[in-house]
C-alpha positions as CSV (number, residue, x, y, z in Angstrom):
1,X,83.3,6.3,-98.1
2,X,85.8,3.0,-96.7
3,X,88.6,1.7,-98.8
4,X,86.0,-1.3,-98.9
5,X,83.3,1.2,-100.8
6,X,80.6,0.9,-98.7
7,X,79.2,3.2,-97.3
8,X,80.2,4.6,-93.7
9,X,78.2,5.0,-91.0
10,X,77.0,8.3,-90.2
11,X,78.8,9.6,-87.4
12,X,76.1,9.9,-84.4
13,X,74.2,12.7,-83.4
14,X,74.8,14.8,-80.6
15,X,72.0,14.8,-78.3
16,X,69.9,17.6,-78.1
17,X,69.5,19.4,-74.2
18,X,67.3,17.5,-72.1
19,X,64.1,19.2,-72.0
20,X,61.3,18.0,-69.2
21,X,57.9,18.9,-70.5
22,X,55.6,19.2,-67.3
23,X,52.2,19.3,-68.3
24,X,48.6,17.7,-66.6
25,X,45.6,17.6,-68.9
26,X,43.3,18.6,-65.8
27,X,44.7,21.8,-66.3
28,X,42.4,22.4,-69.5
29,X,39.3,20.5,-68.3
30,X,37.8,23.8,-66.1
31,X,36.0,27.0,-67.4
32,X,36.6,30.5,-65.3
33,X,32.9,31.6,-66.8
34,X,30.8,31.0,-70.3
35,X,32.2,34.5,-71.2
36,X,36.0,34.6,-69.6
37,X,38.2,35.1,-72.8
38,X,40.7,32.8,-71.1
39,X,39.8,29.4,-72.5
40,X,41.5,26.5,-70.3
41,X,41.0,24.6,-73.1
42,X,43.6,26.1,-75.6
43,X,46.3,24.3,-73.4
44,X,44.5,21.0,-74.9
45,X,45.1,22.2,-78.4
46,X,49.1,23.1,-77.9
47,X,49.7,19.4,-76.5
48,X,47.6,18.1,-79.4
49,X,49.6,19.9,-81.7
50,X,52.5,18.9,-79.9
51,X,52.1,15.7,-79.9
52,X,51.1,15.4,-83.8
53,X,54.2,17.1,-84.5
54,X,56.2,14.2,-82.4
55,X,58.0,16.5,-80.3
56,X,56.7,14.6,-76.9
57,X,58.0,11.2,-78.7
58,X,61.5,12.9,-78.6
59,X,63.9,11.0,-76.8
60,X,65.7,14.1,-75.0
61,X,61.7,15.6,-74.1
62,X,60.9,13.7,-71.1
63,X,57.2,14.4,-69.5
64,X,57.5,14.4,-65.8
65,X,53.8,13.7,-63.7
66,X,53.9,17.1,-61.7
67,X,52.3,17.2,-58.5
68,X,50.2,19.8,-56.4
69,X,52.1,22.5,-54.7
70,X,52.2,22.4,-50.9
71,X,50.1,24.9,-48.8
72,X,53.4,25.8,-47.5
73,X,55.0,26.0,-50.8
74,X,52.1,28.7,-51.8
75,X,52.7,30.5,-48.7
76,X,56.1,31.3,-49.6
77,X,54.4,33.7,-52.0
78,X,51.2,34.8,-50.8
79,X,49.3,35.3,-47.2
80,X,48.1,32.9,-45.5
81,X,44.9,34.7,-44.6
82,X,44.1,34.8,-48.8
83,X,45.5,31.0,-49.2
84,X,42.6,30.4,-46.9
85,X,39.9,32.2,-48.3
86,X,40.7,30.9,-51.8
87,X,40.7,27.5,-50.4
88,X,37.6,28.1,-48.2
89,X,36.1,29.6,-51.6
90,X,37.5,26.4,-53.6
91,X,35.6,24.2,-51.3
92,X,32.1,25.9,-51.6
93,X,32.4,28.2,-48.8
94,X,30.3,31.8,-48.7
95,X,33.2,34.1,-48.4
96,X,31.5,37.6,-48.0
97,X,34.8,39.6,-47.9
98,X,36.1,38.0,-51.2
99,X,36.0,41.4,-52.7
100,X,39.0,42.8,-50.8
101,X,41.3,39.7,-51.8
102,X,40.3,40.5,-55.9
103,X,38.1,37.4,-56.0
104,X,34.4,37.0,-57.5
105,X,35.0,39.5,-60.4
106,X,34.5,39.4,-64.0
107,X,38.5,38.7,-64.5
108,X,39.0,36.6,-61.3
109,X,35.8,34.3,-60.9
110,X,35.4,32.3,-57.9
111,X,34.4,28.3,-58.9
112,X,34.8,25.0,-57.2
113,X,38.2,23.5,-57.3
114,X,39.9,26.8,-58.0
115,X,42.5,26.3,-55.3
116,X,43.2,22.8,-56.8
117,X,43.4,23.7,-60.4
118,X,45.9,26.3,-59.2
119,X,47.6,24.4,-56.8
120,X,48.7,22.0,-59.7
121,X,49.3,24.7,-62.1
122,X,51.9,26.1,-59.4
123,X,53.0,22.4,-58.9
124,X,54.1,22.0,-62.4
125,X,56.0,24.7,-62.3
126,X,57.6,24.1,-59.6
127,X,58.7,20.6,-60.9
128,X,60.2,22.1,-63.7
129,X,62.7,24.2,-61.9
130,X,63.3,21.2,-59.5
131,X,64.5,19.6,-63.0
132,X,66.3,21.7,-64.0
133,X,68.0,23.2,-60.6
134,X,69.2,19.4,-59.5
135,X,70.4,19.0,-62.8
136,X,67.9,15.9,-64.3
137,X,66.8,18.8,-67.0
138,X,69.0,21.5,-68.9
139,X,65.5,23.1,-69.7
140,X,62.1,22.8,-68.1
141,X,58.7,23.9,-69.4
142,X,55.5,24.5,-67.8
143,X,53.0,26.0,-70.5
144,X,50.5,26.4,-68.1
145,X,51.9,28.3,-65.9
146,X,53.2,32.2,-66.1
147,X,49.2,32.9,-66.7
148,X,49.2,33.9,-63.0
149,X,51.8,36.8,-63.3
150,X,49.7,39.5,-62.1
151,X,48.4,37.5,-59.0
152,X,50.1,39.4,-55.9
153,X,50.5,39.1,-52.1
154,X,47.2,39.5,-50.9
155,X,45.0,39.3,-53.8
156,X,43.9,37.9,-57.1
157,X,44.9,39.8,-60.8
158,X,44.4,39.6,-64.5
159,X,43.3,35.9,-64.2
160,X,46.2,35.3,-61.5
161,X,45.4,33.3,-58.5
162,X,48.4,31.9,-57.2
163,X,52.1,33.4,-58.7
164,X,53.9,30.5,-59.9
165,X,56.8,32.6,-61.2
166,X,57.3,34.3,-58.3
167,X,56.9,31.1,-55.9
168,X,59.2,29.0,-57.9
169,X,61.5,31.4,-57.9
170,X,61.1,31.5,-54.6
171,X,62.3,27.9,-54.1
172,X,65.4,28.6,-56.4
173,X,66.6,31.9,-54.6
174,X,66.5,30.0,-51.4
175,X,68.5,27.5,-52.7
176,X,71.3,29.9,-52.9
177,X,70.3,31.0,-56.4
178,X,69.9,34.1,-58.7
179,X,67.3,34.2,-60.9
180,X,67.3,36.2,-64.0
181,X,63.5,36.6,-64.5
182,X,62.5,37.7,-68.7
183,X,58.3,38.0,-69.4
184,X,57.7,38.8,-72.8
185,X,54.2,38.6,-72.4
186,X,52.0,41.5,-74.0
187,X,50.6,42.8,-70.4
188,X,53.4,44.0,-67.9
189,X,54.7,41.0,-65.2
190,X,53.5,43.5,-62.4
191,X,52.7,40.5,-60.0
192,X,56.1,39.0,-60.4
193,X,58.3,42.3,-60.0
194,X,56.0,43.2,-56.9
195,X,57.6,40.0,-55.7
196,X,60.9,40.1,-56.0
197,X,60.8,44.1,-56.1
198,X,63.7,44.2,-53.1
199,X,65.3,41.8,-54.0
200,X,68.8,41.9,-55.8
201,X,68.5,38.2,-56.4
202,X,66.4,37.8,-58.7
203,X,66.4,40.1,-62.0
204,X,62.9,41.3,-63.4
205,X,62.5,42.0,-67.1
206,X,59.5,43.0,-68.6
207,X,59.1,43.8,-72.3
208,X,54.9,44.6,-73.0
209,X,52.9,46.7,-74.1
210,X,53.2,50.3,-72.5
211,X,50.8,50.9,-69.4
212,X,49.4,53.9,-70.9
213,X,47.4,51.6,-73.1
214,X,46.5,48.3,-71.3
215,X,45.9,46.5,-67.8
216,X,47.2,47.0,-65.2
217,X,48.5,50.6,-66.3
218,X,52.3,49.9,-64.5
219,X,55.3,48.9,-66.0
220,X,56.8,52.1,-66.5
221,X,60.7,52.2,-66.7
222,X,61.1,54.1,-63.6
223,X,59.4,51.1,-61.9
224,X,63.3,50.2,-61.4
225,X,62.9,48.4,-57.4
226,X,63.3,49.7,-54.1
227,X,66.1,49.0,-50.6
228,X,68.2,46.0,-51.9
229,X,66.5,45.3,-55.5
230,X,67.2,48.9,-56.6
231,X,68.2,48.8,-60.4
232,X,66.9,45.1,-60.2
233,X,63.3,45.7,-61.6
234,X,64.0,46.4,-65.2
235,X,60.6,47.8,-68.2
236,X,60.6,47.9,-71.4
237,X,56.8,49.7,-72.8
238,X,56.5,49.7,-76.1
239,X,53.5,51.7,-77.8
240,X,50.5,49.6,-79.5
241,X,51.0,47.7,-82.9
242,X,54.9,47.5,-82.5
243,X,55.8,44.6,-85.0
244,X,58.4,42.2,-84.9
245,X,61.0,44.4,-86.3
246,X,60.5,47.0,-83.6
247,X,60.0,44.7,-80.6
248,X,63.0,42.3,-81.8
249,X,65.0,45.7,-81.6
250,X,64.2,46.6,-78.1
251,X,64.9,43.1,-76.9
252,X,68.2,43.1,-78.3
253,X,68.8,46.6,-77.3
254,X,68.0,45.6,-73.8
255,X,67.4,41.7,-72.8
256,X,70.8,40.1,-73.6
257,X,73.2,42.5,-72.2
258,X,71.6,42.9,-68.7
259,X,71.2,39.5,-68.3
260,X,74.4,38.5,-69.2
261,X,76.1,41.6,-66.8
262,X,73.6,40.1,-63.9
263,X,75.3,36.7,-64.5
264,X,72.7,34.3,-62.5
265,X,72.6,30.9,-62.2
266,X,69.0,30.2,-63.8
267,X,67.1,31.9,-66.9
268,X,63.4,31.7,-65.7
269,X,61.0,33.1,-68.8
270,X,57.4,33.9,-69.2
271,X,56.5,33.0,-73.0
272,X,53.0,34.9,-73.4
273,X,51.6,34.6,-76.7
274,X,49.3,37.8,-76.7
275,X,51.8,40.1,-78.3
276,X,50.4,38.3,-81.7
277,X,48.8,40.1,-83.8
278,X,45.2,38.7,-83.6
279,X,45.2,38.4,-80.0
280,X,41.4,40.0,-79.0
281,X,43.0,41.3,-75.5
282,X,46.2,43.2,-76.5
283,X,47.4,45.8,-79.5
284,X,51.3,44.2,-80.0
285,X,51.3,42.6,-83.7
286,X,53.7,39.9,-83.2
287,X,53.7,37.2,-85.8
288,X,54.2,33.2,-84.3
289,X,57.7,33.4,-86.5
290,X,58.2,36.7,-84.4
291,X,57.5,35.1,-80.7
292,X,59.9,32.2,-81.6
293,X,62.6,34.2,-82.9
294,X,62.4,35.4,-79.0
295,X,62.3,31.9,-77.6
296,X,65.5,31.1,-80.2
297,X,67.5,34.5,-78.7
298,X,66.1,33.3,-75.0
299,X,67.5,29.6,-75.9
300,X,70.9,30.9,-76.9
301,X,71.2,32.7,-73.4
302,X,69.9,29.9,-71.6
303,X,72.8,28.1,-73.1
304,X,75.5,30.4,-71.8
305,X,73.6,29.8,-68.1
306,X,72.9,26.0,-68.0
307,X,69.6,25.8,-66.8
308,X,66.1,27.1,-68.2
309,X,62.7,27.5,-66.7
310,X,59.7,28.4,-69.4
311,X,56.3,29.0,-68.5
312,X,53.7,30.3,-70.6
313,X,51.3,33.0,-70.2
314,X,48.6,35.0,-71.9
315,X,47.4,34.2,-74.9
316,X,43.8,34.4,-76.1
317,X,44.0,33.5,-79.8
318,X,43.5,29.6,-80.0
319,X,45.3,29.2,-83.0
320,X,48.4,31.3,-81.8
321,X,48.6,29.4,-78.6
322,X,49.0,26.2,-80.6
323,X,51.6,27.3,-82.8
324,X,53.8,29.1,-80.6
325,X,54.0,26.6,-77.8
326,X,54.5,23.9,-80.3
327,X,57.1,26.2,-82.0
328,X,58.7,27.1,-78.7
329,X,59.2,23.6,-77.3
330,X,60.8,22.4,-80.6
331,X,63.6,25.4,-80.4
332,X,63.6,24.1,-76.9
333,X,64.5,20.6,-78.1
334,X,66.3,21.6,-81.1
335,X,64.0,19.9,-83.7
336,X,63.5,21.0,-86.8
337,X,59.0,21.2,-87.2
338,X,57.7,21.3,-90.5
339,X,56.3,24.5,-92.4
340,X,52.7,22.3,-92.3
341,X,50.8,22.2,-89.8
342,X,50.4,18.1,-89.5
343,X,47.3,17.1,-91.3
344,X,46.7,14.6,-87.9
345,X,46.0,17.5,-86.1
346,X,42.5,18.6,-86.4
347,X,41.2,19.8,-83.1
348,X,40.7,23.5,-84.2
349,X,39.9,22.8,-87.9
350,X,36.8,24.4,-89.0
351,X,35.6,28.0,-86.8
352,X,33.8,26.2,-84.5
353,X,35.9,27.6,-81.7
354,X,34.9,31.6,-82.2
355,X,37.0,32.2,-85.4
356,X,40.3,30.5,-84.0
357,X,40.6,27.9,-86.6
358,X,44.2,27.6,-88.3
359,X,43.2,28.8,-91.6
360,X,43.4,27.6,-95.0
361,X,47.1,27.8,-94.8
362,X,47.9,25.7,-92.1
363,X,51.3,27.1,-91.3
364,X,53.1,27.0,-87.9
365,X,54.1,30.7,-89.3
366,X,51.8,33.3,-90.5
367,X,51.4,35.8,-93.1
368,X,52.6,38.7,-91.7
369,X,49.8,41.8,-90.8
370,X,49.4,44.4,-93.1
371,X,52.5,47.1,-92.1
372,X,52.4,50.4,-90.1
373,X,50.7,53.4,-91.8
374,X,53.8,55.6,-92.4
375,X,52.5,58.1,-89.9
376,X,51.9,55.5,-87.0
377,X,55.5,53.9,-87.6
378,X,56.9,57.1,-86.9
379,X,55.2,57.6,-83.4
380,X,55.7,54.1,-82.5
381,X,59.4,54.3,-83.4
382,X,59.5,57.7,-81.0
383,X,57.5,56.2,-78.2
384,X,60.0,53.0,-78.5
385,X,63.1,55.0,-78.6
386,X,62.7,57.1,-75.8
387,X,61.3,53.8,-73.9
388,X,65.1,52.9,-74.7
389,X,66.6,55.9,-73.6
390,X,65.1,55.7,-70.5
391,X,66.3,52.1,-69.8
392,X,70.1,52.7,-70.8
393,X,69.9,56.1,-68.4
394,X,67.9,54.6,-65.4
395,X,69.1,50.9,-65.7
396,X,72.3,50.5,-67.7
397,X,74.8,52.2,-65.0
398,X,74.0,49.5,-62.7
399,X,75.5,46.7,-64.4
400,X,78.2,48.9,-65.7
401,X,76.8,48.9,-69.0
């Protein structure tokens, strides 16, 4: 209060981090097949939600137009000779020997326009970290990206066509850069750790769903890197239905402390959302409150570094995609959302979209699932555990830790 008393003015508010959202619509208007449980679509949903939350109205969330990666830019993660039969494909070629590059199968359709559907996808991505490496953004995020992270070398993967991850990081390492690289999607980042797998450059952290029960079956914590990236390649399996107590312990046991002894000049994350409980695909049972309790620790890390590329990933609940996204560029932007669900946002009210609706309750979090049988908690705490042991023997050492 002033000696006059009236009222002061409030002092003003510290800006939040400049946050570039990099986003194309095009990137939900395409179908893989009638039957492909990735849904292009759901990407329309999270920037609906989004947007009736007024998080892309923020001042410090800018929305860059992205642009297609370059054939050259692609290269720099994939050979040329399946660049060109992608593209050949894209453009209604008969490619007879598709087979050998993982193409024309039930997870990796071929269809018209593949090659520029990815070729943008890639080119958001790669915006992002242009952002955010010359300095413009503090943190950049590409949702639709990070779905790729099983694409490799020579040949389409689990839905992956061209590796985003692994070519933007590409751009950053030659740059001069080190790239601490964190997926916390359910399914193991095998397309992304084959990439930088010699690499001591770029750090690889994985923390899914153990191989022993889901695709693609690697990910194993003596998957640790080979010549110069040995020690560099870092898993973290965890048995089915770990919840978010059990997986928020790994992570801390783990993700913080290796990334902070590998000290590198950009946090690059992959922010899957099929660790959630009622994802179709997967058997983690992540809640959306659990997932951005992840992006909140991932934030605070980012903050020590300086700069922050986010992608996002799998993710085959509609619902889930929505929410966490939305919940995940709001820590990004430090704004507080709601507990509702805004009432303006309708697009997956009703179950007209296969069940996915939001639910009576209409809350960014859920109701947590039901907990582990006393029995199962027991062998998911062992199976986790020795996961841990593993890491601290194998890994640890080489960061002095």
């Amino acid at each position: 209060m002033s000696s006059s008393g009236q009222q002061s003015p409030e002092p003003p508010t510290a800006p939040g981090p400049k946050v570039a959202f990099v986003y194309a619509d095009e990137l939900s208007q395409y179908q893989l097949s009638p039957e492909h449980p990735l849904r292009p679509i759901r990407l329309r949903h999270m920037q609906e939600l989004m947007q009736s939350s007024g998080l892309l109205d923020l001042p410090n969330v800018s929305r860059p137009v992205p642009r297609p990666a370059t054939r050259a830019e692609i290269e720099s993660g994939h050979d040329p000779e399946y660049v060109s039969i992608v593209e050949a494909i894209s453009n209604g070629a008969i490619a007879p020997g598709k087979g050998e590059f993982g193409l024309g199968t039930p997870d990796n359709p071929t269809r018209p326009g593949m090659y520029d559907t990815t070729a943008l996808c890639v080119g958001t991505v790669l915006v992002a970290g242009e952002l955010v490496v010359s300095g413009e953004a503090d943190i950049g995020f590409a949702p639709a990206g990070g779905v790729h992270h099983h694409a490799m070398r020579r040949h389409a993967s689990g839905f992956g066509v061209f590796n985003d991850a692994v070519i933007a990081m590409n751009m950053m390492v030659d740059a001069g850069l080190r790239v601490a690289y964190v997926d916390i999607d359910c399914h193991h980042g095998d397309g992304v750790q084959a990439g930088h797998y010699d690499s001591d450059r770029v750090l690889t952290i994985s923390i899914h769903e153990s191989g022993q029960w889901l695709f693609p079956g690697t990910g194993h914590v003596q998957e640790t890197g080979s010549g110069d990236g040995a020690g560099y390649s870092v898993n973290v399996p965890l048995a089915p239905y770990t919840q978010d107590a059990g997986w928020h312990a790994a992570f801390d046991a783990v993700i913080p402390d290796l990334v902070r002894a590998f000290n590198p000049d950009v946090l690059f994350t992959q922010l899957g959302i099929d660790t959630h409980f009622q994802d179709p695909l997967t058997h983690l049972s992540l809640t959306t409150q659990g997932f951005n309790l992840a992006v909140d620790k991932l934030r605070k890390l980012a903050s020590e570094i300086g700069k922050w590329v986010a992608v996002g990933g799998g993710g085959y609940d509609l619902s889930a995609v929505a929410r966490a996204w939305t919940m995940a560029l709001a820590t990004m932007a430090n704004f507080d959302l709601p507990d509702d669900v805004p009432e303006s946002f309708t697009s997956l009210a009703g179950d007209s979209l296969g069940g996915d609706s939001l639910g009576g309750a209409r809350k960014f979090a859920d109701a947590p699932p039901p907990p582990n049988e006393h029995r199962h908690l027991a062998e998911i705490q062992q199976h986790n555990s020795q996961t841990l042991d593993e890491v601290r023997s194998l890994i640890f050492p080489k960061f002095g830790l």
